[in-house]
N, C-alpha and C positions, 0 to 999 in steps of 0.2 A: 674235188677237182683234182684232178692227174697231177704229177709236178709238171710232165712234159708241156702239159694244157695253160696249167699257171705261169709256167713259163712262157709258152706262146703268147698268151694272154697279154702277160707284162710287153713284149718285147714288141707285137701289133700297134700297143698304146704309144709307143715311144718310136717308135720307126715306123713310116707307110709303106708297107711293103704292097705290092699288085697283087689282086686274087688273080687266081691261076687254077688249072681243073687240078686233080690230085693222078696223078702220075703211074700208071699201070693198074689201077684200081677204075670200076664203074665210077661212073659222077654221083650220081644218086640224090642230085639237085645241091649237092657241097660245093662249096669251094672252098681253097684250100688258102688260108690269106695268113704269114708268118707259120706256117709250119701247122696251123691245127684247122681242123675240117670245122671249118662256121657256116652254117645253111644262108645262102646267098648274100646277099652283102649288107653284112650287119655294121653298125657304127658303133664308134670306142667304146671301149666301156668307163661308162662314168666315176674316175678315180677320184672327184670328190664323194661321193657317197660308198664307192666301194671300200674304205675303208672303217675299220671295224666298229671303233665310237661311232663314227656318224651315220655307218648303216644300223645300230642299232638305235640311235634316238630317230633317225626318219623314222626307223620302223614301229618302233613304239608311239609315236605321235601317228602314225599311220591305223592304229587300232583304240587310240583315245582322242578324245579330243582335246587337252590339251594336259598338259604333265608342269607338275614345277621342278625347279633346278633339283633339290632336294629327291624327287621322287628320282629323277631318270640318275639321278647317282647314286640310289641305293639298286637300281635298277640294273645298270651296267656296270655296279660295283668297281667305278674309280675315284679320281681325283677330283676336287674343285678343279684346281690347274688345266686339269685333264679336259674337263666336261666343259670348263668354258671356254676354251679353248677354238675345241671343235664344233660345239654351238655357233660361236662368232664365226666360221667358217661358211656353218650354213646360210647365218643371216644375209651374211654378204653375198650370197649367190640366189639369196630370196627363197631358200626353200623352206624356212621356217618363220618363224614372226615370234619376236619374245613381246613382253607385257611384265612391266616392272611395275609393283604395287606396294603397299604395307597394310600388312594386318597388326591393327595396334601401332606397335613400334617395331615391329620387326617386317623387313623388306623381305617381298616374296617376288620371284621370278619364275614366270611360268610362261609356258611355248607353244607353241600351235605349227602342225603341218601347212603350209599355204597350198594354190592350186597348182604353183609352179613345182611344190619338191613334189607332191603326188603323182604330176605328170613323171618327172624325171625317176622317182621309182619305180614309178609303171614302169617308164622304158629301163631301168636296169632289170625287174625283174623278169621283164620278159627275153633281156639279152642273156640275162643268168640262165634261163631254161633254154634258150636255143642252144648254147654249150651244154649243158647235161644232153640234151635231145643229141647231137652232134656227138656227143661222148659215147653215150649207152649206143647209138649205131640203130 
């Protein structure tokens, strides 16, 4: 993504600005909402998952069905601190579901995508491709 674009990007989420047509240029079904060409009236983009932990634990729970703590931290190569962090982030928004067990004597934590984060990645991924589509022209 452009810096201009990331920055539109950021600055749409935090300010409502009005779509508006784009200005001495065709329309070409854009509009034009904080500065960058977004094809018709898209909605925010989701800044709990667009961040970078947590868009990659949805997304890898999105191609397994379920991962332990252990796995997705050798996976996105961070922190405990880190990873549970931004877990407990998603739980409370429901887009994941943890499941705390013990094998033996050792406590295993393991995650699962629910139907609510799939939907809500649906819709980031599909808002992600409307800005590239918007971008490349």
């Amino acid at each position: 993504m452009s810096k201009a674009l990331a920055k539109a990007t950021a600055k749409e989420s935090t300010t409502r600005a009005t779509a508006r047509k784009p200005k001495g240029k065709e329309s070409k079904g854009f509009e034009v909402v904080s500065g960058a060409a977004i094809e018709g009236a898209m909605p925010e983009l989701d800044r709990l998952i667009h961040e970078r932990i947590r868009l990659g634990i949805v997304s890898a729970l999105a191609v397994n069905e379920s991962l332990t703590f252990n796995d997705l931290k050798a996976l996105l190569d961070t922190t405990d601190g880190n990873l549970s962090v931004h877990a407990r982030k998603l739980e409370e928004a429901e887009y994941i579901a943890c499941v705390k067990s013990f094998e033996g004597r050792m406590p295993k934590t393991a995650y699962r995508l629910t139907a609510n984060g799939r939907r809500s990645l649906d819709r980031y991924l599909n808002h992600m491709e409307a800005l590239i589509r918007a971008t490349r022209g």
